[in-house]
Each structure stands twice: as structure tokens, then as C-alpha cells.
C-alpha positions as CSV (number, residue, x, y, z in Angstrom):
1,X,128.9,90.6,103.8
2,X,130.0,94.1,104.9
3,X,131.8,95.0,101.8
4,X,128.5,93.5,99.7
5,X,126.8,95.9,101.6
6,X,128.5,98.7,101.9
7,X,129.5,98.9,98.0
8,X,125.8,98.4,97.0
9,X,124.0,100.8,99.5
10,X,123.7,104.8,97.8
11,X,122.4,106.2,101.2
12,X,119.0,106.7,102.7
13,X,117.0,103.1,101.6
14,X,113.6,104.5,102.8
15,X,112.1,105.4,99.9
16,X,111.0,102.4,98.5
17,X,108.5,102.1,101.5
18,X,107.4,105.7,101.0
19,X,106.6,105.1,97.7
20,X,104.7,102.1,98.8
21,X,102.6,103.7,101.1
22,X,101.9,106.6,98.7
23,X,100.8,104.0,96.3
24,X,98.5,102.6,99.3
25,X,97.2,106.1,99.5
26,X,96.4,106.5,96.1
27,X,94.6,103.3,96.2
28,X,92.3,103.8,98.9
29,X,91.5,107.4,97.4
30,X,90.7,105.9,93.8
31,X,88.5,103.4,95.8
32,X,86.5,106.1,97.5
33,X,85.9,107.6,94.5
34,X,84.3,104.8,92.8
35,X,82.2,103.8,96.0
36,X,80.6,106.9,96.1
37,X,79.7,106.8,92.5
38,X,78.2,103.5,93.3
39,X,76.2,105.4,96.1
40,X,75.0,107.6,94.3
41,X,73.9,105.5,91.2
42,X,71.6,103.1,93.4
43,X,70.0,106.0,94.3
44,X,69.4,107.2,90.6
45,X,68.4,104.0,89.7
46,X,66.3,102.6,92.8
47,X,63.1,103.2,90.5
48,X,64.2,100.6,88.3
49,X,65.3,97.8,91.0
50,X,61.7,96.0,91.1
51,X,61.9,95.2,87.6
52,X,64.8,93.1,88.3
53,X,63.1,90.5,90.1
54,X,62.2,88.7,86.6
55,X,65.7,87.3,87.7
56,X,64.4,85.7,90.6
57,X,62.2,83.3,87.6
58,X,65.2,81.8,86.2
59,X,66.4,79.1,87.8
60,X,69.8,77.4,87.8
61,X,69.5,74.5,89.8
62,X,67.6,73.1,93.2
63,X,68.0,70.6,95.5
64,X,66.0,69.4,98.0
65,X,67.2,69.5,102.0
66,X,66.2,67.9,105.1
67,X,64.7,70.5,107.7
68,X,64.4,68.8,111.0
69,X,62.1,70.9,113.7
70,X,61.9,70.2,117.8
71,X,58.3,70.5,118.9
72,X,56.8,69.0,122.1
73,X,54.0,67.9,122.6
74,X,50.5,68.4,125.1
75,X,51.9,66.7,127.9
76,X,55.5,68.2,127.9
77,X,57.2,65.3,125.4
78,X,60.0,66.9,122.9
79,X,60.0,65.7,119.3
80,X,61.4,66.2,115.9
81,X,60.2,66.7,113.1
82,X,61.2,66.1,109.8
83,X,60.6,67.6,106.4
84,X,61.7,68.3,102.8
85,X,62.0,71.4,101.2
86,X,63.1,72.2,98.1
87,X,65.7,75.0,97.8
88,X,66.2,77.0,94.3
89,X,69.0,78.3,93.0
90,X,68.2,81.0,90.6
91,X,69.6,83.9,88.7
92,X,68.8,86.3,91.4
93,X,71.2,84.4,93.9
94,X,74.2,84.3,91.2
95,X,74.2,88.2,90.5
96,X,74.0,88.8,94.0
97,X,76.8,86.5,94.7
98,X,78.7,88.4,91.8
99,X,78.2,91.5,93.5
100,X,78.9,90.4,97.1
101,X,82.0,89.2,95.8
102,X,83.0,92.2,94.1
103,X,81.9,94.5,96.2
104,X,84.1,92.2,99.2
105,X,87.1,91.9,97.2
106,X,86.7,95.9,97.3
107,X,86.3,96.0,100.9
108,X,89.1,93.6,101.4
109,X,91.0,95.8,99.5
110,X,91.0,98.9,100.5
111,X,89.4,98.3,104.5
112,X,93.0,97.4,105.4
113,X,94.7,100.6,104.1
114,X,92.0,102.8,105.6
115,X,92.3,100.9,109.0
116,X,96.0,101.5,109.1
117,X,95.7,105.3,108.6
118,X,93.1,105.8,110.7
119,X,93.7,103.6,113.5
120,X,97.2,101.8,113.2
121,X,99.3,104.7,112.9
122,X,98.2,106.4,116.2
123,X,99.2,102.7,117.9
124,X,102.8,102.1,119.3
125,X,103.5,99.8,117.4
126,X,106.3,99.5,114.3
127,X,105.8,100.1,110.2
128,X,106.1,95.9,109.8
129,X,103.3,95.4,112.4
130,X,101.0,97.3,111.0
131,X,101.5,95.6,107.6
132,X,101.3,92.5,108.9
133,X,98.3,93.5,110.5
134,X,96.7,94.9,107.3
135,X,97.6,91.9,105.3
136,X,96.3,89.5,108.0
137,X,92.8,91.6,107.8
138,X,92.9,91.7,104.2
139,X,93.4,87.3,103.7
140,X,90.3,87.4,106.6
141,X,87.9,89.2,104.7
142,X,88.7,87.4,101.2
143,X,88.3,84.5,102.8
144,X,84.7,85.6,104.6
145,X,83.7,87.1,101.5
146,X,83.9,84.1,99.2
147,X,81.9,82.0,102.0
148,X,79.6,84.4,102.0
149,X,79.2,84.2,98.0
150,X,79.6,80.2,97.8
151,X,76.4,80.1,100.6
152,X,74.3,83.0,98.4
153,X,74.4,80.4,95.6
154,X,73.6,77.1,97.7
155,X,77.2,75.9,98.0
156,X,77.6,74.9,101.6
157,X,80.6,72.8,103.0
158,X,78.7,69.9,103.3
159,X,78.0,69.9,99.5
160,X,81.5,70.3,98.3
161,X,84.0,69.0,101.0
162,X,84.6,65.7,99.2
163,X,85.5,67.8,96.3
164,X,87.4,70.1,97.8
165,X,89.3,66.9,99.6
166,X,90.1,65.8,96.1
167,X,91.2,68.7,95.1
168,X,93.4,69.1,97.8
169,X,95.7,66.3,96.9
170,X,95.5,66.8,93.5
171,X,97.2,70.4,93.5
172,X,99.3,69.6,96.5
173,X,101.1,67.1,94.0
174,X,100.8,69.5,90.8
175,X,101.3,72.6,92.8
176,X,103.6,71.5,95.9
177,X,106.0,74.5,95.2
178,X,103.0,77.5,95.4
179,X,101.2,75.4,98.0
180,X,104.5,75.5,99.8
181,X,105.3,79.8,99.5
182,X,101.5,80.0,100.2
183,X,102.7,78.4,103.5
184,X,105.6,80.0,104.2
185,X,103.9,83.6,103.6
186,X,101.6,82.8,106.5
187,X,104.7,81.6,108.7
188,X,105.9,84.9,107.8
189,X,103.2,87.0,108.6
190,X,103.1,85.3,112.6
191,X,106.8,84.8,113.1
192,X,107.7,88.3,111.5
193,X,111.6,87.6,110.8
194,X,111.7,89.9,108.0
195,X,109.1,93.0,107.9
196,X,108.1,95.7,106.1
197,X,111.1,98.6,105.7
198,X,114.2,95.7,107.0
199,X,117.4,96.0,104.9
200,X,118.1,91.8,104.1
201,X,120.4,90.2,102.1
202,X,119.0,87.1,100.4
203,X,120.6,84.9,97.1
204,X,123.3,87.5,97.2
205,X,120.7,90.2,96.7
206,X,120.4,93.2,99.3
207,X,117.6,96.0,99.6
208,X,114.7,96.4,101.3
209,X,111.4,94.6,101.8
210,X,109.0,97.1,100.2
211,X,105.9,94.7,100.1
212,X,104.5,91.3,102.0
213,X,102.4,88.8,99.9
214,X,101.5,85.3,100.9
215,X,103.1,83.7,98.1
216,X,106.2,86.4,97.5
217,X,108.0,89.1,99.2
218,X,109.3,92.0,96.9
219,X,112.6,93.3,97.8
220,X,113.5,97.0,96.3
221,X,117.4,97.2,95.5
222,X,120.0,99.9,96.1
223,X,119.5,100.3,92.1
224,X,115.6,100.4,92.3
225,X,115.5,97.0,90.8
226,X,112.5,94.9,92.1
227,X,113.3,91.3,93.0
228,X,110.4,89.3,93.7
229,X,111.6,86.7,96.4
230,X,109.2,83.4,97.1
231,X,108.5,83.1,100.5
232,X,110.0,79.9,100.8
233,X,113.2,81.3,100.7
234,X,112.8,83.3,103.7
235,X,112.0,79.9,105.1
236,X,114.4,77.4,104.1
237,X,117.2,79.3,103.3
238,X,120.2,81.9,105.0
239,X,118.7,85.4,105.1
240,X,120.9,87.7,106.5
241,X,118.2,90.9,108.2
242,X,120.6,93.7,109.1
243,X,117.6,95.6,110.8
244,X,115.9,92.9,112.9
245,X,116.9,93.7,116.3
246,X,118.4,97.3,115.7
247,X,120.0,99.4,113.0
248,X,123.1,99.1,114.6
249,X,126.0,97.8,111.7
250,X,129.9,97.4,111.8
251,X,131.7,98.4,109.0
252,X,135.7,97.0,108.5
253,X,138.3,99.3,107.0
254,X,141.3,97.2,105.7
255,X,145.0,99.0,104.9
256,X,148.2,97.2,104.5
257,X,151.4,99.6,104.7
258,X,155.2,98.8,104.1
259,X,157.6,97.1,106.0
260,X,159.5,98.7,108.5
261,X,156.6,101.1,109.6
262,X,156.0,101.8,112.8
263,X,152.5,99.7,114.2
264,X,151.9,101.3,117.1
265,X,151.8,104.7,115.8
266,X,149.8,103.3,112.8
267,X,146.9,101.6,115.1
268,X,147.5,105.0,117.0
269,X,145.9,106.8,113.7
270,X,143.4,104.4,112.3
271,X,141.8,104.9,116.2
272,X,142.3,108.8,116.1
273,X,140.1,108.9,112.8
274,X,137.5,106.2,113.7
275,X,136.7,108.8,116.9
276,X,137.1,111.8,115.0
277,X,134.1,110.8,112.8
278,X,130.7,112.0,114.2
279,X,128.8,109.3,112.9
280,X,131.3,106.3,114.6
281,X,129.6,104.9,117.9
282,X,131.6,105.7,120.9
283,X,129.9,102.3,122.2
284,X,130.7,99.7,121.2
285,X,134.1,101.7,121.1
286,X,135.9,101.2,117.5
287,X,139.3,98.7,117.5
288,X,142.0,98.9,115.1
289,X,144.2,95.4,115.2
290,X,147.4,94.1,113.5
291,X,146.3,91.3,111.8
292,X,149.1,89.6,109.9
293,X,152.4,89.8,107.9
294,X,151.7,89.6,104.6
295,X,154.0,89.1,101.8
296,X,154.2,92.5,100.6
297,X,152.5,94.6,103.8
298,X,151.4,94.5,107.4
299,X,147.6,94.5,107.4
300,X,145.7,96.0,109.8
301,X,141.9,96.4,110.5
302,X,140.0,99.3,112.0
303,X,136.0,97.8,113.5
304,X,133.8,100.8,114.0
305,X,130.2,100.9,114.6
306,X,127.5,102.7,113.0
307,X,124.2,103.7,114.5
308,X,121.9,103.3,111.0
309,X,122.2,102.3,107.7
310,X,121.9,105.7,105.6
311,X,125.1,107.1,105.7
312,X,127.2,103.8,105.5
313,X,128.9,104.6,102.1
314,X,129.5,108.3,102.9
315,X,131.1,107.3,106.6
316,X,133.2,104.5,104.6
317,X,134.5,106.9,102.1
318,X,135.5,109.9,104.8
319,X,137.3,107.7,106.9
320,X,139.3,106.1,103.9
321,X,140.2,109.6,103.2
322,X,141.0,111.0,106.3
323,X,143.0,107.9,106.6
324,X,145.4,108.5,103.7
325,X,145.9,112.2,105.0
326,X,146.7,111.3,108.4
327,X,149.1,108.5,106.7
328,X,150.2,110.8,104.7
329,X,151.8,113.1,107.3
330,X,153.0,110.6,109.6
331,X,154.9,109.3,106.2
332,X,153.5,106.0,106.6
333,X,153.9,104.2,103.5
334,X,150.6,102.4,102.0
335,X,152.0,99.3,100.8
336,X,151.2,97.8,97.1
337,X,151.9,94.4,95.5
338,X,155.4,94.0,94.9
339,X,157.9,91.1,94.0
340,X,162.1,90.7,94.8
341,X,163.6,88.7,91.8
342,X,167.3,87.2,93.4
343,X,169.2,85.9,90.7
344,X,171.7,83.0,92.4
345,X,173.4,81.3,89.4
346,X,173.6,83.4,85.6
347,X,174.5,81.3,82.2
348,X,178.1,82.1,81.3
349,X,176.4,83.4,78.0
350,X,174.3,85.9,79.5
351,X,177.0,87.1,81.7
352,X,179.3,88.0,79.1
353,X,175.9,89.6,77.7
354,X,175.3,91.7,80.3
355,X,178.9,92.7,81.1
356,X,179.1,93.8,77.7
357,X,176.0,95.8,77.7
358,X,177.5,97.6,80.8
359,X,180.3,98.4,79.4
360,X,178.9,99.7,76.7
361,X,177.0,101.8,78.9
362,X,180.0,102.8,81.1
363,X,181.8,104.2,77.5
364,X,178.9,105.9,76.5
């Protein structure tokens, strides 16, 4: 996984989450915009408002409801009383359940965003809880606003559970897998194992989570590729979150050299560079080991720490270098690939072949 990572990473990963909240920004100024030219035509049109209650004559539908009223009587004796009354559903109530709704989705929308600049930001708390926190806000006030639209038009739960009940197994059949990342989103959102800005590796894929849904997380690669990730994944399957905990990452440096070198003053050098390098944690200390005897070359393995992620690739490729020059004038030998052919038993033919082809050789 560290050489996945480190030949993928370009460097500082935080600009996908930059642009994100830029984007946010933009968003919530946009929003303004259009709010206050809502503002301010009401108040160009408020003349005109009376002449919309010819809505309030159409009706849609009515039903009639039970109202049930506690009254007591002369000598102290609660009752109830029960009545009918008719309730209409008219055109009036479905525009104004049109524009609750919209005007809700917009809150819902853009509430969140504004909440986090204002307020979240001056809190102690991290860049993935107060997305979380926004995204939590934001599913809360869909959800209020579309019972507060269903009840403008009549539609209590009472009326439409059974429905809803059918409905429920019906799409948790035909929709298991959405119903499933719908789930997963909210586990997500509560358990927090990946957030907002964390570097993960998931289906082979690394970058960074640039933005939280409840159905899919979008991860940002080291190439500026999107991947859209369901959030079942992050549920049932291995996600590796090199940012959890801390930023903290080891990186391994693998170099085989000939045989016949000397491997004490060779683990000497690979720990004289790891310390040399500025960016190489002191603690945990870095450890160079002699790993094996392989058929061409002795390996060996230098395990250093990093504090971040930004600078992985640039710290890989200086201590590679400064590697080969300290190799170099030591006159260590950096092995390579290579085969011994030992012929035991030649054909009588191709002896006389070659003998003559010497000679030949020997004349000239």
C-alpha cells in the first residue's frame, strides 16, 4: 500500500477541499442574491396579493374529520364532545405547499453553509465535524420541510401510513441496493470513519474525500479524477484512512547491492541519510534492516516516518538520491539482475567448434 501511495500522490492533496468550500461559498452568495430579490418583489407586488384569494374557491378535495371537545358540565362533570367538520383542500393550500417547499429546500440548502461560516468555524472542532454537522442540519430540515408541505395540503400520517407501509416493502425489494447506501450514509455521518479532507484508499483507488452524501461519498484523485464511491462500500468493505488518527505515514525504501559488500557499513548509510532528511521523524526513530539473500543481491530496507502527507513523493525521491551518492562514494555496488551459465558437459561437435573458432582467433 505504501508504494500505491506514494507513486500516486503529486504533493499537497488539500485542494480538492478548498475548492469545495469555495464552491459552498459561491452557493450561499448566489442564494442570498436571489432571496433578497424575492424580498423585495413581495413588497412590489403586495398590492396585488388580495386578488389571489380567488384560489382559495377552487377546491381539490375534502374530507370530513372527527373533532372531539372536553367540556364539563354545571356541577363539575367532564365530557366530550363530538363533532364533524368538513376540511377543504383547495388551490390556495397546494401553492402554498409549492412555495413552502421551495422556499425550505432553499433554506435547507443554503442554512447549513451559512451556519458553518458563521458559527462552526469559530468552534474547536475539525473540518469533517463540521460537515457532518452541516449535512445532518441539512437532511433535518428537508425532512421538516416536506411535513410541513404534506400537512398544508391535508396529508397527515394517519391518512397515508398504510401507504407508505406498502411502499416501504415494495422499494425495499426493487431498491434494496439505494435503500442500503441511504443507510450506510447515515452510519457514516454518526460513526465518522472517513470525513471530510481524510486521504483513503478504497477499490484500489486513493485521494481524498472532498464531499459527504447519504447515498455516495465523492473521492478527488491525485489526478483530479472524481470517483463517486457508494456508501456501502465504506461499510462493508476494507477501506484503508491514512489520516484517521493522525497524519503520521511510513514510507519503505528498498535497495539490493552486490555480493561481497560490506552490510554494516551499508545499514550505516541508509541510517545516516534517513536522519539527514529534515522532514524524517526523529520519533519513531527510522530502521534500516538486512532482509534477505537474494539470488542476485542482499536486500535491505530503510523504515522512516513522515509527519504529513504533502511532501511524501518529494522526501521519497531525495532520499533515493542521496542514497545512490552516498553509495556511490563508499563504492557500494547497487546490484541488478544477473545470471551464471556453468557449462559441465559440451557435445564433441561443438567443441571442435569452438576450439576452431579460437584458434582462428589466436592466428588472427
Amino acid at each position: 500500500a505504501d508504494g500505491e501511495l506514494a507513486t500516486s500522490e503529486p504533493g499537497n492533496n488539500s485542494a480538492p477541499v478548498d475548492d469545495h468550500n469555495d464552491s459552498e461559498l459561491r452557493y450561499l452568495l448566489r442564494y442570498a442574491a436571489a432571496a433578497t430579490l424575492l424580498i423585495a418583489g413581495y413588497f412590489v407586488w403586495a398590492d396585488v396579493t388580495p386578488a389571489l384569494g380567488v384560489l382559495d374557491q377552487v377546491e381539490l378535495s375534502s374530507k370530513t374529520v372527527e373533532v372531539k371537545q372536553t367540556v364539563t358540565d354545571m356541577d363539575g362533570t367532564p365530557s366530550v364532545l363530538t363533532s364533524h367538520k368538513e376540511v377543504k383542500t383547495t388551490l390556495k393550500h397546494a401553492v402554498l405547499a409549492c412555495l413552502l417547499l421551495a422556499l425550505g429546500l432553499l433554506v435547507a440548502r443554503t442554512l447549513p453553509a451559512l451556519v458553518e461560516v458563521l458559527i462552526l468555524e469559530r468552534m474547536p472542532i475539525d473540518k469533517g465535524q463540521r460537515y457532518a454537522a452541516g449535512m445532518i442540519l441539512r437532511y433535518l430540515l428537508t425532512l421538516t420541510t416536506i411535513a410541513m408541505a404534506c400537512l398544508t395540503i391535508g396529508l397527515s400520517w394517519s391518512s397515508i401510513q398504510w401507504l407508505a407501509a406498502a411502499m416501504t416493502v415494495g422499494l425495499g425489494f426493487g431498491l434494496q441496493e439505494i435503500f442500503a447506501n441511504l443507510v450506510s450514509g447515515l452510519i457514516i455521518l454518526f460513526e465518522r470513519p472517513i470525513r471530510v479532507g481524510d486521504l483513503v484508499t478504497v477499490s484500489g483507488v486513493s485521494g481524498r474525500v472532498t464531499r459527504m452524501q447519504i447515498r455516495a461519498t465523492t473521492i478527488t484523485g491525485f489526478d483530479r479524477r472524481e470517483l463517486i464511491v457508494p456508501n456501502k462500500k465504506f461499510i462493508t468493505e476494507d477501506v484503508m484512512n491514512w489520516t484517521l488518527t493522525d497524519d503520521v505515514n511510513r514510507i519503505e525504501i528498498q535497495v539490493g547491492v552486490a555480493y561481497g559488500s560490506d552490510t554494516d557499513l551499508v545499514r550505516q548509510l541508509l541510517l545516516r541519510v534517513a536522519r539527514h532528511q529534515p522532514q524524517v521523524l526523529a520519533d519513531p526513530e527510522p530502521l534500516a534492516t538486512f532482509d534477505r539473500f537474494a539470488d542476485s543481491s542482499l536486500n535491505f530496507t530503510l523504515r522512516c516516518f513522515l509527519p504529513n502527507l504533502d511532501d511524501r513523493l518529494t522526501v521519497i525521491h531525495e532520499l533515493h538520491s542521496a542514497i545512490d551518492r552516498e553509495f556511490r562514494k563508499a563504492r557500494i555496488e547497487i546490484a541488478f539482475p544477473q545470471q551464471d551459465l556453468h557449462v559441465r558437459t559440451v557435445d564433441a561437435p561443438l567443441t571442435k567448434l569452438l576450439g576452431g573458432e579460437q584458434s582462428q582467433k589466436g592466428a588472427a
